[in-house]
PDB file of N, CA, C and O in Angstrom:
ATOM      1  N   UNK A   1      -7.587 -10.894  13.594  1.00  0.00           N
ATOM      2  CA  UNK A   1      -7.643  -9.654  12.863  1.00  0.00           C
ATOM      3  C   UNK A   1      -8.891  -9.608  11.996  1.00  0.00           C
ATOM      4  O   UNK A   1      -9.730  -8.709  12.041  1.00  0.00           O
ATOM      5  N   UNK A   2      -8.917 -10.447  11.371  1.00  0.00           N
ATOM      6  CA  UNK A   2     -10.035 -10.037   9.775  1.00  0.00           C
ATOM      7  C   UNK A   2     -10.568 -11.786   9.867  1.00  0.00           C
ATOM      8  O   UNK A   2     -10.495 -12.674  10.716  1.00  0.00           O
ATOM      9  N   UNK A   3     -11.073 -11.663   8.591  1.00  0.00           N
ATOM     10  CA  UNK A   3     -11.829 -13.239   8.676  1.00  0.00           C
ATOM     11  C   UNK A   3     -10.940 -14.343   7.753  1.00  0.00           C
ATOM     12  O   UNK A   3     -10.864 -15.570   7.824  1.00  0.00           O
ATOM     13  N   UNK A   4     -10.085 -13.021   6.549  1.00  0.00           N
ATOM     14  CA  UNK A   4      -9.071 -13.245   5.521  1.00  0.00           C
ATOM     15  C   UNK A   4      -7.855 -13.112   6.211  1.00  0.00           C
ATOM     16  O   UNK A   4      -7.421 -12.113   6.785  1.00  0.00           O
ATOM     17  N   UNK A   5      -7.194 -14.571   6.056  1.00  0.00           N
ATOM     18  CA  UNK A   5      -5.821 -14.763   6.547  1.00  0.00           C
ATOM     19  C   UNK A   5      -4.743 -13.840   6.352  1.00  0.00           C
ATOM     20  O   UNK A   5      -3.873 -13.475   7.143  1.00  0.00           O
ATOM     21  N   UNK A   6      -4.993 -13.471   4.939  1.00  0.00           N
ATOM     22  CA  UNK A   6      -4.054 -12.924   3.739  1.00  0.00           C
ATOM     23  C   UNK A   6      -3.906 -11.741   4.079  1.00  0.00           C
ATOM     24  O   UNK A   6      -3.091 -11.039   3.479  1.00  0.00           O
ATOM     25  N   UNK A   7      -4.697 -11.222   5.169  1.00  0.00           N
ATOM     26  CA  UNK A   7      -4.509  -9.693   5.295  1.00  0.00           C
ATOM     27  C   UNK A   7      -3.622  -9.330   5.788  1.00  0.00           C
ATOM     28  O   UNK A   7      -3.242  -8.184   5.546  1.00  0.00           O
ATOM     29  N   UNK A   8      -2.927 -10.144   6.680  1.00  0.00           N
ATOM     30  CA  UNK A   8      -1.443  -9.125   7.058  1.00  0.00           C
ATOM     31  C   UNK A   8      -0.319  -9.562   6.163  1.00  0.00           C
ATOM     32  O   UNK A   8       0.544  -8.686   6.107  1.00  0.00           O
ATOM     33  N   UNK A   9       0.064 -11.028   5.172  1.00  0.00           N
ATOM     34  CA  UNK A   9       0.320 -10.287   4.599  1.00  0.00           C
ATOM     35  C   UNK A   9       0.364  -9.002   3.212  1.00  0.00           C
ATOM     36  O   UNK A   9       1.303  -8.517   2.582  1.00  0.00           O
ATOM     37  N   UNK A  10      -0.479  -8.882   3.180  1.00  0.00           N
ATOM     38  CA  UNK A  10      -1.432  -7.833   2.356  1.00  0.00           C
ATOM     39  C   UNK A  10      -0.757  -6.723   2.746  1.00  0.00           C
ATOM     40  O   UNK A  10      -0.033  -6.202   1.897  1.00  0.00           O
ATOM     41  N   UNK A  11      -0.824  -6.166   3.972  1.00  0.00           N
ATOM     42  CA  UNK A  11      -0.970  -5.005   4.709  1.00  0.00           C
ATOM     43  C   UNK A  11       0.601  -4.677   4.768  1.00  0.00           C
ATOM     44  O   UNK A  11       0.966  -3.502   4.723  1.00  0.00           O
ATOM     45  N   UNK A  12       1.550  -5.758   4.872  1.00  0.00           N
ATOM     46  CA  UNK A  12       2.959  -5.992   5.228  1.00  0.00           C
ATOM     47  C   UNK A  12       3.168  -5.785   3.733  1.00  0.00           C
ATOM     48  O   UNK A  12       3.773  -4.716   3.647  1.00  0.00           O
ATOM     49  N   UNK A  13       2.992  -6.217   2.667  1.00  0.00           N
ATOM     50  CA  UNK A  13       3.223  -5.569   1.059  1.00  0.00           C
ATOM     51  C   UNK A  13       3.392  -4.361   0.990  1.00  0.00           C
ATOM     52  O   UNK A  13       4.372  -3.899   0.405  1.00  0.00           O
ATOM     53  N   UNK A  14       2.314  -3.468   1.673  1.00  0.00           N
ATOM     54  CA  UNK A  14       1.602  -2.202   1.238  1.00  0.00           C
ATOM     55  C   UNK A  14       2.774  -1.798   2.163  1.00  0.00           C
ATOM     56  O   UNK A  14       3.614  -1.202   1.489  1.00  0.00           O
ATOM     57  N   UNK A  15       3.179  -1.915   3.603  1.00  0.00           N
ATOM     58  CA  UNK A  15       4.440  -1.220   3.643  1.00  0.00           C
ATOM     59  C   UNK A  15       5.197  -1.374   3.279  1.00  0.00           C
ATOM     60  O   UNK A  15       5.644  -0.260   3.002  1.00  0.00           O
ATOM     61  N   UNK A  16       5.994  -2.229   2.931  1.00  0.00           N
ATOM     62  CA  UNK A  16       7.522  -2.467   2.319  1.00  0.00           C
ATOM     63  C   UNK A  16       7.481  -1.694   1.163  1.00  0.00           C
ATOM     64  O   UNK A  16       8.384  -0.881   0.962  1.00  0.00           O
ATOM     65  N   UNK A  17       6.241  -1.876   0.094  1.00  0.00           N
ATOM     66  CA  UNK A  17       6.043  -1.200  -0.894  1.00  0.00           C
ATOM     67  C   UNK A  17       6.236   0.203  -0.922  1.00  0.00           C
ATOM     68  O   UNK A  17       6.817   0.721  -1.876  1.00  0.00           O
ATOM     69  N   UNK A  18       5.691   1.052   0.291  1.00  0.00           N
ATOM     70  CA  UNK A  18       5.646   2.535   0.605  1.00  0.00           C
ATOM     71  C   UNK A  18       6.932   2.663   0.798  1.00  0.00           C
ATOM     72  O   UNK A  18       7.555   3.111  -0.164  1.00  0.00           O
ATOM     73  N   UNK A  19       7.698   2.334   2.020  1.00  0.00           N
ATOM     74  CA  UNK A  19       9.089   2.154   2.767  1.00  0.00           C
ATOM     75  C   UNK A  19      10.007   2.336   1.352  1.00  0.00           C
ATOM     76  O   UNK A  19      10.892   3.170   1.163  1.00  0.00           O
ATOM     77  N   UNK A  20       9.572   1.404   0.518  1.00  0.00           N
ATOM     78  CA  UNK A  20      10.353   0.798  -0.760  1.00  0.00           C
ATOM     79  C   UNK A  20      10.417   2.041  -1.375  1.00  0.00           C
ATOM     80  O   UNK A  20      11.582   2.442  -1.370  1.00  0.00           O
ATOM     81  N   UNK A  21       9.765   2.698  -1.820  1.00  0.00           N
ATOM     82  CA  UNK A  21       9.315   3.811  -2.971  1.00  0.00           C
ATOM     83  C   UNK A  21      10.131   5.185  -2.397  1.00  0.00           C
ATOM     84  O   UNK A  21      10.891   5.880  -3.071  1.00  0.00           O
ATOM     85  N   UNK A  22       9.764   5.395  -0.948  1.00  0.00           N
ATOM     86  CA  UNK A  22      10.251   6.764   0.025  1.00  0.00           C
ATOM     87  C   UNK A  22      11.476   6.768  -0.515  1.00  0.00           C
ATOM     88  O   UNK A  22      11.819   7.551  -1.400  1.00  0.00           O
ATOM     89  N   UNK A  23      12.507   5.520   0.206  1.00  0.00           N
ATOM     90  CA  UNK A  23      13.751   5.208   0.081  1.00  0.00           C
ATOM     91  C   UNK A  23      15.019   5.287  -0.909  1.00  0.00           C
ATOM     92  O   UNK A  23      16.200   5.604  -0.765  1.00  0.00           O
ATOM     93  N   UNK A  24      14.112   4.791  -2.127  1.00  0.00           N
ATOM     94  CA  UNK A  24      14.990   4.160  -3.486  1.00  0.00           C
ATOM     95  C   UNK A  24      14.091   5.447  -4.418  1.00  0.00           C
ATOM     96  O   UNK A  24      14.457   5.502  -5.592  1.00  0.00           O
ATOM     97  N   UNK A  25      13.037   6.411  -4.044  1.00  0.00           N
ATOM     98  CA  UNK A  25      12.827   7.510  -5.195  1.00  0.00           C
ATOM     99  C   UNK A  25      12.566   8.645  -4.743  1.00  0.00           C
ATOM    100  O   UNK A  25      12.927   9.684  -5.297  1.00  0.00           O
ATOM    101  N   UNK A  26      11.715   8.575  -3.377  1.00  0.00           N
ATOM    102  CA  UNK A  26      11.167  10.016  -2.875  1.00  0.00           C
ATOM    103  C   UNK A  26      11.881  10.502  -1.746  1.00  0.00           C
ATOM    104  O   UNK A  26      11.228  11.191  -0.963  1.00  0.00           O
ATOM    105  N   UNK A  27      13.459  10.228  -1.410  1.00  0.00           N
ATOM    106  CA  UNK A  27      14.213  10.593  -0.122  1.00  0.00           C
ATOM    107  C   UNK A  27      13.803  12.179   0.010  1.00  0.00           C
ATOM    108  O   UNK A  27      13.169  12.537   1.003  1.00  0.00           O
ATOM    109  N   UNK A  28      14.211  13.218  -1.106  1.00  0.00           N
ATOM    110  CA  UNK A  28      14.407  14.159  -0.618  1.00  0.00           C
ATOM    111  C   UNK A  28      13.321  15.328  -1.243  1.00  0.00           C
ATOM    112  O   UNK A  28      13.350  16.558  -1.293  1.00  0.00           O
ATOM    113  N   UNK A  29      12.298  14.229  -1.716  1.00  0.00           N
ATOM    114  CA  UNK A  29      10.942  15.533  -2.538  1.00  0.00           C
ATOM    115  C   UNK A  29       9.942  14.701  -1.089  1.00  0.00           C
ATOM    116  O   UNK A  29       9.743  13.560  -0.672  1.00  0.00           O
ATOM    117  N   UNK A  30       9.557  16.065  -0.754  1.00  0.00           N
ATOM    118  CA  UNK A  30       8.292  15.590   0.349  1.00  0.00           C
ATOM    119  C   UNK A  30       6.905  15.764  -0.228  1.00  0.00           C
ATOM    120  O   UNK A  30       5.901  15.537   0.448  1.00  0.00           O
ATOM    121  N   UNK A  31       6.864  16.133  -1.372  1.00  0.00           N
ATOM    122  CA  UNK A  31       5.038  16.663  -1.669  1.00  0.00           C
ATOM    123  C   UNK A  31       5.339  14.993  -2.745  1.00  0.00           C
ATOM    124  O   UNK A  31       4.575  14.064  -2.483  1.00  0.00           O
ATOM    125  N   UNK A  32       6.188  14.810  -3.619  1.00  0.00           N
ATOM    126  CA  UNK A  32       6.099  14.009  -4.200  1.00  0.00           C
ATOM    127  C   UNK A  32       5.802  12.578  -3.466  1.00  0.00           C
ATOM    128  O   UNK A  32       4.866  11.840  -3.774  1.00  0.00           O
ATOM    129  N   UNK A  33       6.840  12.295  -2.359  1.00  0.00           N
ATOM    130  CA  UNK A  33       6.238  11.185  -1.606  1.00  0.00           C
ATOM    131  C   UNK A  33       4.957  10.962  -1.299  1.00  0.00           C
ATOM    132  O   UNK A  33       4.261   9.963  -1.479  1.00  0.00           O
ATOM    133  N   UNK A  34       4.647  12.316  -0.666  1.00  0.00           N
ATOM    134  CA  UNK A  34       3.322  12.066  -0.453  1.00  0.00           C
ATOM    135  C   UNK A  34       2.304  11.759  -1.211  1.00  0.00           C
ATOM    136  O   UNK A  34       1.356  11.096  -0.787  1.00  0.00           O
ATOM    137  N   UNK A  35       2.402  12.275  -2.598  1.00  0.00           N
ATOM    138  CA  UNK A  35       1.120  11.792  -3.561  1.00  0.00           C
ATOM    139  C   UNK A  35       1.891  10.310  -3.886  1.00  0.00           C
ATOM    140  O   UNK A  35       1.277   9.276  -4.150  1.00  0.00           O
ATOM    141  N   UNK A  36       2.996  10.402  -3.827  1.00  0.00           N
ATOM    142  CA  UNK A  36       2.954   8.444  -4.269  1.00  0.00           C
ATOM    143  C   UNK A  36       2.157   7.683  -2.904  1.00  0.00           C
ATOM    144  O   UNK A  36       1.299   6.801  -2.930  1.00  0.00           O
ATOM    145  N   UNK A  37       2.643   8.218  -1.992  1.00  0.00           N
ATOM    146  CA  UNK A  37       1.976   7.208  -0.885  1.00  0.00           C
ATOM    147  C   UNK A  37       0.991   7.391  -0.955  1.00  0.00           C
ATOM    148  O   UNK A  37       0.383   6.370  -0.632  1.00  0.00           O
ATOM    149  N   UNK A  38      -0.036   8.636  -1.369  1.00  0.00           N
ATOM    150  CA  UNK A  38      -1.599   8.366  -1.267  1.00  0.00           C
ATOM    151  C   UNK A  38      -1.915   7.357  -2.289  1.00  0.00           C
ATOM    152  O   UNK A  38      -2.571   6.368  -1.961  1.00  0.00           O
ATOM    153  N   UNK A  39      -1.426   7.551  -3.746  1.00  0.00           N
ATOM    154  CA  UNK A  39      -1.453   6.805  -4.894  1.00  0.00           C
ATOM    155  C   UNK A  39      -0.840   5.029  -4.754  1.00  0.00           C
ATOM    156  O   UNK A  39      -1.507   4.142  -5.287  1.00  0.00           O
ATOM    157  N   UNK A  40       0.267   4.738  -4.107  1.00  0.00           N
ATOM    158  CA  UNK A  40       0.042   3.369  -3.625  1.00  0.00           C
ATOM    159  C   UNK A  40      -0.963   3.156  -2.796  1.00  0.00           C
ATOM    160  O   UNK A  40      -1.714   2.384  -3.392  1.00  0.00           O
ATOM    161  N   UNK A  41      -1.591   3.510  -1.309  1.00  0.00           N
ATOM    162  CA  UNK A  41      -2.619   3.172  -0.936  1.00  0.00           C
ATOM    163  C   UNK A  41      -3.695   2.885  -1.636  1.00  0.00           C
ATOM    164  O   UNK A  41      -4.249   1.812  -1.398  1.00  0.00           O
ATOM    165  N   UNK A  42      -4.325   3.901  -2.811  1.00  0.00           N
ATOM    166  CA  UNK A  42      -5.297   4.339  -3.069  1.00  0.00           C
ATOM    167  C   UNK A  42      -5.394   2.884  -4.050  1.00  0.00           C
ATOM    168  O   UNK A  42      -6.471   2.300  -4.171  1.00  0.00           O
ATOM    169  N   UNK A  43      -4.077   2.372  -4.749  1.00  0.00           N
ATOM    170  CA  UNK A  43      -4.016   1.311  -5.744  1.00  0.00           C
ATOM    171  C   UNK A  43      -3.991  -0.155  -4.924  1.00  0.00           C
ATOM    172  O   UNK A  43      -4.318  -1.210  -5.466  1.00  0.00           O
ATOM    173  N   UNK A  44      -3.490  -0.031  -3.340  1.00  0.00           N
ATOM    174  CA  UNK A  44      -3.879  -1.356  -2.940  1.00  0.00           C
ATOM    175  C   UNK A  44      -5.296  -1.822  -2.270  1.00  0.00           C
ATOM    176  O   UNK A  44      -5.691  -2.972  -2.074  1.00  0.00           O
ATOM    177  N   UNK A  45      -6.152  -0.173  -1.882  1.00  0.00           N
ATOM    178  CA  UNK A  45      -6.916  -0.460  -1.553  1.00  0.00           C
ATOM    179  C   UNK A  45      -8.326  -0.896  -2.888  1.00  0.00           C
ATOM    180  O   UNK A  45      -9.447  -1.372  -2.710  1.00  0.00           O
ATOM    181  N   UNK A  46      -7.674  -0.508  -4.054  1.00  0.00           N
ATOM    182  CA  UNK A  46      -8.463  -1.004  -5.394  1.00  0.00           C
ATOM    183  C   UNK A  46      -8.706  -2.385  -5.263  1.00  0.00           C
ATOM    184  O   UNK A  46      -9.746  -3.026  -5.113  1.00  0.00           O
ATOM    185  N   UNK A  47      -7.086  -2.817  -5.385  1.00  0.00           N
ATOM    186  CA  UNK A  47      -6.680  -4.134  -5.571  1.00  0.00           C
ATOM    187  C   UNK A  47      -7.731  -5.358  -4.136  1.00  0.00           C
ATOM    188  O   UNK A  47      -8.313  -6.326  -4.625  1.00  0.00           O
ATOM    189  N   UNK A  48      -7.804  -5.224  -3.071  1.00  0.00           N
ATOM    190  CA  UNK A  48      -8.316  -5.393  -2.280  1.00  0.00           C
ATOM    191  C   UNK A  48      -9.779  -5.441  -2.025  1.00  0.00           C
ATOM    192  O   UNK A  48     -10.384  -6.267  -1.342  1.00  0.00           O
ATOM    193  N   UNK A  49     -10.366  -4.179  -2.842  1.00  0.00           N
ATOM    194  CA  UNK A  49     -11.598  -4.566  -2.621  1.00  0.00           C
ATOM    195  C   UNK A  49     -12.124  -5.755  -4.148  1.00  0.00           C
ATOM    196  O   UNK A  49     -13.041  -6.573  -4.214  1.00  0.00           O
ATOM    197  N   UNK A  50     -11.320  -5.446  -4.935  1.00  0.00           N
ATOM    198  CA  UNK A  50     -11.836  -6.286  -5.883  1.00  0.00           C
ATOM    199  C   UNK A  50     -11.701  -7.711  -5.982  1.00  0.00           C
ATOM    200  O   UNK A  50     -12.568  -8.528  -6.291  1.00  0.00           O
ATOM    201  N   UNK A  51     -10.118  -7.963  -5.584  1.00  0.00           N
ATOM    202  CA  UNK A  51      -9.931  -9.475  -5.286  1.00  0.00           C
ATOM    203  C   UNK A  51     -10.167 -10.639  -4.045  1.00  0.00           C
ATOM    204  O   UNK A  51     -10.419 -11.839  -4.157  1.00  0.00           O
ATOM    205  N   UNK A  52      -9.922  -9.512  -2.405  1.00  0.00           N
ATOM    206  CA  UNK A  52     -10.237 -10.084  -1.462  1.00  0.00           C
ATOM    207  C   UNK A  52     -11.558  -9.764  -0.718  1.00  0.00           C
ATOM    208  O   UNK A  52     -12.101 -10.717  -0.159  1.00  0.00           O
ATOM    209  N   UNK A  53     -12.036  -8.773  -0.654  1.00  0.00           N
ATOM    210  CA  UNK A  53     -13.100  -8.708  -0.229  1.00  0.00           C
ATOM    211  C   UNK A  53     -14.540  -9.709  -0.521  1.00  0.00           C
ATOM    212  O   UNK A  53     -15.354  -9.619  -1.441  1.00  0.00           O
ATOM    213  N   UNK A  54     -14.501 -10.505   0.435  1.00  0.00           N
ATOM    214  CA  UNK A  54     -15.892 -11.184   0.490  1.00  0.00           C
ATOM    215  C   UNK A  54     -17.073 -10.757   1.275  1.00  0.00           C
ATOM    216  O   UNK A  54     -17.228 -10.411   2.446  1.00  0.00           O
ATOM    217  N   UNK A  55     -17.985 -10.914   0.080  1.00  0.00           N
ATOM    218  CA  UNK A  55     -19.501 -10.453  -0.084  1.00  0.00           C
ATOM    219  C   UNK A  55     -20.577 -11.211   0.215  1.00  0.00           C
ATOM    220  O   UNK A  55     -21.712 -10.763   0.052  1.00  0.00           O
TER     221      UNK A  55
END
């Protein structure tokens, strides 16, 4: 996959995390899910470039 081991499970976080959130807060608001799921992505892909990404 990548050169970083850690990335799937990285990637496997970021769903359970989404899955997690839909489930247990956003079942039945659909605009709300959706800005959480852009807003978790948007916070793991922060997290990611700052800690794993090698330069």
């Amino acid at each position: 996959m990548g050169k970083n081991p850690y990335v799937i499970g990285y990637v496997a976080a970021l769903i359970i995390t989404i899955v997690g959130a839909d489930v247990l807060f956003f079942r039945h608001h659909l605009w709300a899910r959706l800005l959480a799921n852009i807003g978790i992505v948007l916070l793991f892909v922060a997290f990611y470039l700052r800690f794993f990404k090698q330069t």
